[in-house]
C-alpha positions as CSV (number, residue, x, y, z in Angstrom):
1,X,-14.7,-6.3,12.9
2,X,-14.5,-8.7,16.2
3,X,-13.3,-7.3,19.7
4,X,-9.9,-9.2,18.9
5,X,-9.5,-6.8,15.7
6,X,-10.5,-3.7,17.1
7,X,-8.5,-4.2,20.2
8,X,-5.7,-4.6,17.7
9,X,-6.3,-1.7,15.6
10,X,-6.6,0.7,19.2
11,X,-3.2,-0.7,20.0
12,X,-1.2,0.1,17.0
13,X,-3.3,3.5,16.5
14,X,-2.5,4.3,20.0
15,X,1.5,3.8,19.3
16,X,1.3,6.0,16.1
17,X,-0.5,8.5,17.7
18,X,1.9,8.5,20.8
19,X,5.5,8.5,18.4
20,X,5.2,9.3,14.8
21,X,5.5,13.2,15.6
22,X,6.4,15.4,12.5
23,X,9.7,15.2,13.5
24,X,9.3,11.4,13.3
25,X,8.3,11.2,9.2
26,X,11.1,14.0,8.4
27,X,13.7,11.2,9.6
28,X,13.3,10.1,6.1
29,X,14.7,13.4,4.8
30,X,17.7,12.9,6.2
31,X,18.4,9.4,5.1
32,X,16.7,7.3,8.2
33,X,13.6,5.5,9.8
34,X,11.5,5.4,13.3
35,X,13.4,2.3,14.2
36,X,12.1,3.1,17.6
37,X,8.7,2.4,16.5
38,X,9.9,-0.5,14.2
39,X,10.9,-2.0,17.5
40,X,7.9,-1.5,19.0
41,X,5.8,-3.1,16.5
42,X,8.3,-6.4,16.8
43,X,7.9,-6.2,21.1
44,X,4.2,-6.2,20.3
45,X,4.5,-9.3,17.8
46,X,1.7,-6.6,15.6
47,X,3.9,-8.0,12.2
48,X,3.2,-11.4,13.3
49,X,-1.1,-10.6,12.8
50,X,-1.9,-12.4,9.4
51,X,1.0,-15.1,10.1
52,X,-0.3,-18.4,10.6
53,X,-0.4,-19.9,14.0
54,X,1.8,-22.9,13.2
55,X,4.3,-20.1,11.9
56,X,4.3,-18.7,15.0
57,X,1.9,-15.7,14.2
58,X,-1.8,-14.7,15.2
59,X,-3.6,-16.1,12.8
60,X,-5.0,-13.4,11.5
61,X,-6.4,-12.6,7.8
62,X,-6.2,-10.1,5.3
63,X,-8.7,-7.6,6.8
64,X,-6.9,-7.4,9.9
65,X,-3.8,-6.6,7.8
66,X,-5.3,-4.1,5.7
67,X,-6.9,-2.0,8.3
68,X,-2.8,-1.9,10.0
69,X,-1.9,-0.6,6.4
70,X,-4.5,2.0,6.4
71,X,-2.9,3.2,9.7
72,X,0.1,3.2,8.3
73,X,-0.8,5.4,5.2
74,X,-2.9,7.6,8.0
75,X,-0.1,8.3,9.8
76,X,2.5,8.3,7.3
77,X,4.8,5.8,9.3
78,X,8.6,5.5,8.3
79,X,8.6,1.9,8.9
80,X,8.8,-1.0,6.4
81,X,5.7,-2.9,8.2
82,X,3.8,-2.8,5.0
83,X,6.5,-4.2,2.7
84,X,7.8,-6.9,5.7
85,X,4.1,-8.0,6.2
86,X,2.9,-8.6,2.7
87,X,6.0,-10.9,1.7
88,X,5.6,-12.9,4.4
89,X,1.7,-13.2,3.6
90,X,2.8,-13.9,-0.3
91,X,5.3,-16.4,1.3
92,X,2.6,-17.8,3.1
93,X,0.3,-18.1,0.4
94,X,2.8,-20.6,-1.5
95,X,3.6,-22.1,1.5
96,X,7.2,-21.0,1.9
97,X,7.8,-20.1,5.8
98,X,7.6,-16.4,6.6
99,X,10.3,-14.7,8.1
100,X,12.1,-13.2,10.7
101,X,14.4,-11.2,8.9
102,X,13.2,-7.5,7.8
103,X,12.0,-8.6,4.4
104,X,10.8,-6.5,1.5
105,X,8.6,-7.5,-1.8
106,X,8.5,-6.4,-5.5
107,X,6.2,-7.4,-7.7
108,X,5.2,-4.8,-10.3
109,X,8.3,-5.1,-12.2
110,X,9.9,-7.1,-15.0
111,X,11.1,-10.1,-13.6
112,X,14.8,-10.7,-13.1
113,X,16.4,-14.0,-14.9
114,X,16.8,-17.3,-13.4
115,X,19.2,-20.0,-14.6
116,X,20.0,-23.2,-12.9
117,X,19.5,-21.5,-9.5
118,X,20.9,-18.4,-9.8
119,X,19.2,-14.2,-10.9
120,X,20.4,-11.6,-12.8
121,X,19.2,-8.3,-14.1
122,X,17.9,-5.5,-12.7
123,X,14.9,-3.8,-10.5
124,X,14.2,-0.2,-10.0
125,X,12.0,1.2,-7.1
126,X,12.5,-1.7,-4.3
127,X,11.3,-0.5,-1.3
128,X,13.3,-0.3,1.8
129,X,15.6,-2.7,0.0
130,X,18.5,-0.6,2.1
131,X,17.2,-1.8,5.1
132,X,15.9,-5.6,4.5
133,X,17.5,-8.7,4.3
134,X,15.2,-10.5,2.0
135,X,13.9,-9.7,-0.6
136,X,10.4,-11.3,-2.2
137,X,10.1,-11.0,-6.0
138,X,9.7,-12.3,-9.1
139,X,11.8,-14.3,-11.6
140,X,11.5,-16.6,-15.1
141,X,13.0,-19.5,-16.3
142,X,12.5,-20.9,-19.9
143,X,9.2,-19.0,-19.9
144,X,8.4,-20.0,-16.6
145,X,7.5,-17.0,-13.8
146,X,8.3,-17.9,-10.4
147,X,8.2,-16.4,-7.0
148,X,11.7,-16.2,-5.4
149,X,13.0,-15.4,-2.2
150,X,16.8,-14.0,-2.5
151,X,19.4,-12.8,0.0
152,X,19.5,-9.1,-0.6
153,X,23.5,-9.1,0.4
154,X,23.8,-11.3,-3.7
155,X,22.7,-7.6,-4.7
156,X,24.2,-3.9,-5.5
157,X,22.1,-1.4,-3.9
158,X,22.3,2.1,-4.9
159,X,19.5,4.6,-2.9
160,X,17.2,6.4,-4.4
161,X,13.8,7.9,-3.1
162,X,10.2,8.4,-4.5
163,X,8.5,11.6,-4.0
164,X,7.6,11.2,-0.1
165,X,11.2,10.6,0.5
166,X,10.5,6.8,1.4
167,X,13.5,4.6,-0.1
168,X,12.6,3.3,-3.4
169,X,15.9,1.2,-4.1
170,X,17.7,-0.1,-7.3
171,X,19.3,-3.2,-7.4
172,X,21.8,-5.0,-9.8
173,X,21.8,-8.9,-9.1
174,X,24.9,-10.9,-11.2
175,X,24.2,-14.4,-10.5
176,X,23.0,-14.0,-7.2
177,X,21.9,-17.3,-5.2
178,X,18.3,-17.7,-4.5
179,X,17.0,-19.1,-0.8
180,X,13.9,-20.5,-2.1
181,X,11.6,-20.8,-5.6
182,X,8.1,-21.6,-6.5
183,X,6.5,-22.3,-9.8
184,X,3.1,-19.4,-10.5
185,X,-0.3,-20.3,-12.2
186,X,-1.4,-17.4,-14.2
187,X,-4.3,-17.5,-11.5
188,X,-1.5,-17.1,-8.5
189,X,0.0,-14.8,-10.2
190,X,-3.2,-12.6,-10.7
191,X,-3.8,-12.9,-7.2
192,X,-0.4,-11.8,-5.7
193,X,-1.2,-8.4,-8.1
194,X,-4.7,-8.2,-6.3
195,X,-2.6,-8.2,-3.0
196,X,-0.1,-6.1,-3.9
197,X,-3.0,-3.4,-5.0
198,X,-5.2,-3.2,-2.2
199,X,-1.8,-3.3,0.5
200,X,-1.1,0.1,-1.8
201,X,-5.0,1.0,-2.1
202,X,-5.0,0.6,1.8
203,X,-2.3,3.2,2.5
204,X,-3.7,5.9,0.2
205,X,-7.1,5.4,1.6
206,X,-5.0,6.4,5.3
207,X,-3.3,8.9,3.9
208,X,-6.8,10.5,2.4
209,X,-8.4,10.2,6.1
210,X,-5.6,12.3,7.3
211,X,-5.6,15.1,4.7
212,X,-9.6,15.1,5.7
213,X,-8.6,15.5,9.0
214,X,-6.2,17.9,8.7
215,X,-8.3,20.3,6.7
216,X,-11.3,19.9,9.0
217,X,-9.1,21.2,11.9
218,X,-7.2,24.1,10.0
219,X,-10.5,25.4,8.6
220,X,-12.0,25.2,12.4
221,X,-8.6,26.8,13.8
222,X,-7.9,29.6,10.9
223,X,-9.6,32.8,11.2
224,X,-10.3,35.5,8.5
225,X,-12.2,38.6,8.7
226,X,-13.0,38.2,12.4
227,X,-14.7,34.1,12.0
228,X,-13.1,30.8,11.2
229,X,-13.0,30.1,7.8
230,X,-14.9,26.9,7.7
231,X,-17.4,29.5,8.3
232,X,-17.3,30.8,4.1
233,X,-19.0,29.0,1.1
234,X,-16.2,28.6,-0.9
235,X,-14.3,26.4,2.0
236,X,-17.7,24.3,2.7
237,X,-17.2,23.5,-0.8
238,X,-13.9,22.2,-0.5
239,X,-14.5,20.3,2.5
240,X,-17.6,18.9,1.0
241,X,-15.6,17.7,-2.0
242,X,-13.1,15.6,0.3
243,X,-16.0,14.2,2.7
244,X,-17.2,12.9,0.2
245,X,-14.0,11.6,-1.0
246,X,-13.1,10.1,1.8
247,X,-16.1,8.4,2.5
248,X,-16.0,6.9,-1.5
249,X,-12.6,5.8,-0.8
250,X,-12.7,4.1,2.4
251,X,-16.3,2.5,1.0
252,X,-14.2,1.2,-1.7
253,X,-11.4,-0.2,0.2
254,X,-13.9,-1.9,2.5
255,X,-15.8,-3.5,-0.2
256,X,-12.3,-5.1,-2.2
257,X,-11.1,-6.2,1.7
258,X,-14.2,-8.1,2.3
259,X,-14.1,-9.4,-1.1
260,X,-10.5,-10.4,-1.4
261,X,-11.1,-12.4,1.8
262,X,-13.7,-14.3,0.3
263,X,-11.5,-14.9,-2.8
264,X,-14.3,-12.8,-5.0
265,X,-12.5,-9.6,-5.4
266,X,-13.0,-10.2,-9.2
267,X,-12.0,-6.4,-10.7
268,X,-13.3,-4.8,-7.7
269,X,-9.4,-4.6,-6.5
270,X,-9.0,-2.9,-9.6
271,X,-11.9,-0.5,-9.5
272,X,-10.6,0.5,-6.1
273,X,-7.4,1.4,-7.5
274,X,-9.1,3.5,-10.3
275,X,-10.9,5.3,-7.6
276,X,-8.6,5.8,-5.1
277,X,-6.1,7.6,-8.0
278,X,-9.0,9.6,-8.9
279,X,-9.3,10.4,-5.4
280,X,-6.0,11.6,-4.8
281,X,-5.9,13.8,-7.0
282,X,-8.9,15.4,-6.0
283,X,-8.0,15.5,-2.0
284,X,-4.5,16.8,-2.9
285,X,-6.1,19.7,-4.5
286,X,-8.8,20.5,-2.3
287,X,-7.0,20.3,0.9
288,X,-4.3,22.1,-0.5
289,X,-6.9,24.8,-1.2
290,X,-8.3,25.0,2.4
291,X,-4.8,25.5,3.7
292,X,-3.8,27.4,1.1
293,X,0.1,28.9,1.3
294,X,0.8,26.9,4.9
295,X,-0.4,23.7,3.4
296,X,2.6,23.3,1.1
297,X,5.9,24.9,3.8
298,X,7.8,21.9,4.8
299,X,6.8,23.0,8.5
300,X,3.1,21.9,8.4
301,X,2.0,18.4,8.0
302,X,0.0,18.1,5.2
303,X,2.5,17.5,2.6
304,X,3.2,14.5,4.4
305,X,0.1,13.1,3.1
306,X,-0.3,14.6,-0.6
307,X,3.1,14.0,-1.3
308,X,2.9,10.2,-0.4
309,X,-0.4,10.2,-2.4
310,X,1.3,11.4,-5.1
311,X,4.2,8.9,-5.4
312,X,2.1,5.7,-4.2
313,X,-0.6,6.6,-7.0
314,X,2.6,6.1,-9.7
315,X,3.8,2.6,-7.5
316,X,2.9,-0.9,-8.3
317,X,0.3,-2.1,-10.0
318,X,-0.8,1.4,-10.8
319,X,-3.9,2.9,-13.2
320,X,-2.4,2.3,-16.2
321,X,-1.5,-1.3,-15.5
322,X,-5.3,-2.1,-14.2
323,X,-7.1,-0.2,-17.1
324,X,-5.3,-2.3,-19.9
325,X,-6.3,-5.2,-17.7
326,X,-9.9,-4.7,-17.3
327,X,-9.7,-3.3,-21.4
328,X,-8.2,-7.0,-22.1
329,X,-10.5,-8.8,-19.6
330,X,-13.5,-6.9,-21.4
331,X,-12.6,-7.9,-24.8
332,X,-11.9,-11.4,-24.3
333,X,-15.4,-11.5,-22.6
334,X,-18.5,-12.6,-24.5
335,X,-20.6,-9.9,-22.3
336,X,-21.4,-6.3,-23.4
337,X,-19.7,-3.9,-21.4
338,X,-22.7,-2.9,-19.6
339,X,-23.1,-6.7,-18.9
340,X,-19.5,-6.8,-17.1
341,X,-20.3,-3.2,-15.1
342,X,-24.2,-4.4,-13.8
343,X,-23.4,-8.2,-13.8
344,X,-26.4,-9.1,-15.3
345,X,-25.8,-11.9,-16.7
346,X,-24.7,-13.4,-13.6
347,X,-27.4,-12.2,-11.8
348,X,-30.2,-14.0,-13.8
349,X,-27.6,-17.3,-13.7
350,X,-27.8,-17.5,-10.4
């Protein structure tokens, strides 16, 4: 990354470090957010990175965006800055002006109905839709998918959570008016699911780094029979496990970023996902192992992390989703499968 980037990363990493306290991420529990740290991030103009300068924004692009989101996921943040950021980026990317308004986005859903202007139906698992005044989504017409922008006061809200406790809305809209519409390729729309995946393969790959973290210092700090237990086989084990985890999932997440800004992220988005899933489920276990009976009281952290794992691995554009697109991309193809997975073909084309 540049010095610009990395200055940028310091200064949000700094703020998380300095005010998302336990205390901060239970807020959630009881039906509220760090709006303290919301505001901070609007005094700093940090949701403004990937905006584009003539929008008023940095100017930034999607790896700068993506390494915030990992912070986010590291940290566990009560703040909407992932869901506010990505629909203005997926407004951007239509060219529909971001905006100023908290803002939230939905994608991985069956799209509502549009007629002559107007959306009904239903969606299930908004995020932060409580809280935001727009909403980003997605809507058909006579066959026709588009991406609509919609006034989140046209809609009933009723609260629900996911398994972290982060608000995971459902909405009811009854001929609600729209703010803004615009037509999708099958290619934009394929794209906007790429985003959607690595914003949620991003977070995971923070939250990961943490329960590493986290299990590396209570194995250091925990004695038994007179010597840390980091010190015993069967914990090396474990810690070797997520290492190497961690070090798979953050290679992976690199790889797709550096891809996706290139616009070659082919199914390596996908992949990712795959992985990171895996991953989860692994690190949950392990780290769960090394802290054994502390690691799962609500007064120690670490639940913060597996528990969010847990729900964001079931979110979005999730496994199943991405296997039965890389199945259908597969069979359409006129490669083998071993082909597709070495790109050989496309190796001796070039």
């Amino acid at each position: 990354m540049s010095e610009m980037k990395d200055m940028i990363i310091e200064v949000v990493e700094r703020i998380f470090k300095e005010k998302v306290e336990k205390e901060t991420v239970d807020l959630l529990e009881a039906n509220q957010w760090a709006e303290d740290v919301w505001q901070l991030i609007l005094e700093n103009e940090i949701h403004q990175v990937a905006v584009k300068e003539e929008n008023g924004g940095a100017g930034g692009d999607y790896e700068d965006l993506f390494h915030l989101y990992r912070l986010v996921g590291k940290y566990a943040v009560p703040i909407p800055f992932v869901e506010h950021t990505l629909a203005n980026l997926i407004l951007e990317f239509i060219n529909i002006n971001p905006h100023t308004e908290l803002s939230t986005v939905h994608l991985a859903a069956k799209p509502l109905e549009l007629t002559a202007g107007k959306v009904s139906g239903s969606l299930d698992h908004v995020p932060w839709a409580r809280y935001a005044q727009k909403l980003v989504t997605l809507a058909t017409e006579k066959g026709t998918q588009s991406l609509i922008v919609v006034d989140l006061k046209e809609a009933h809200i009723e609260n629900h959570t996911n398994l972290a406790a982060e608000p995971r809305d459902s909405l009811q809209f009854t001929d609600g008016k729209i703010l803004a519409s615009h037509p999708l390729t099958e290619e934009q729309h394929e794209f906007l699911t790429k985003l959607q995946t690595a914003a949620t393969v991003s977070k995971m790959a923070g939250a990961i780094d943490r329960a590493y973290e986290l299990s590396v210092q209570f194995s250091k700090e925990r004695e038994q029979f007179g010597r840390p237990i980091h010190r015993f086989q069967l914990v090396q084990q474990h810690l070797a496990v997520l290492a190497g985890e961690q070090a798979i999932s953050a290679a992976a997440l690199e790889n797709s970023i550096a891809l996706l800004q290139k616009g070659e992220a082919g199914d390596e988005i996908a992949f990712a996902r795959l992985k990171l899933d895996d991953a989860s489920r692994i690190v949950a276990t392990s780290a769960h192992q090394v802290h054994a009976a502390i690691g799962v009281t609500h007064e120690h952290r670490l639940h913060h992390y597996t528990r969010r794992l847990w729900a964001w691995r079931d979110e979005d554009f999730h496994e199943k989703y991405w296997k039965k697109q890389l199945a259908k991309n597969w069979l359409n193809s006129s490669n083998t499968i071993w082909d597709v997975l070495t790109k050989k073909k496309q190796v001796e084309h070039i």
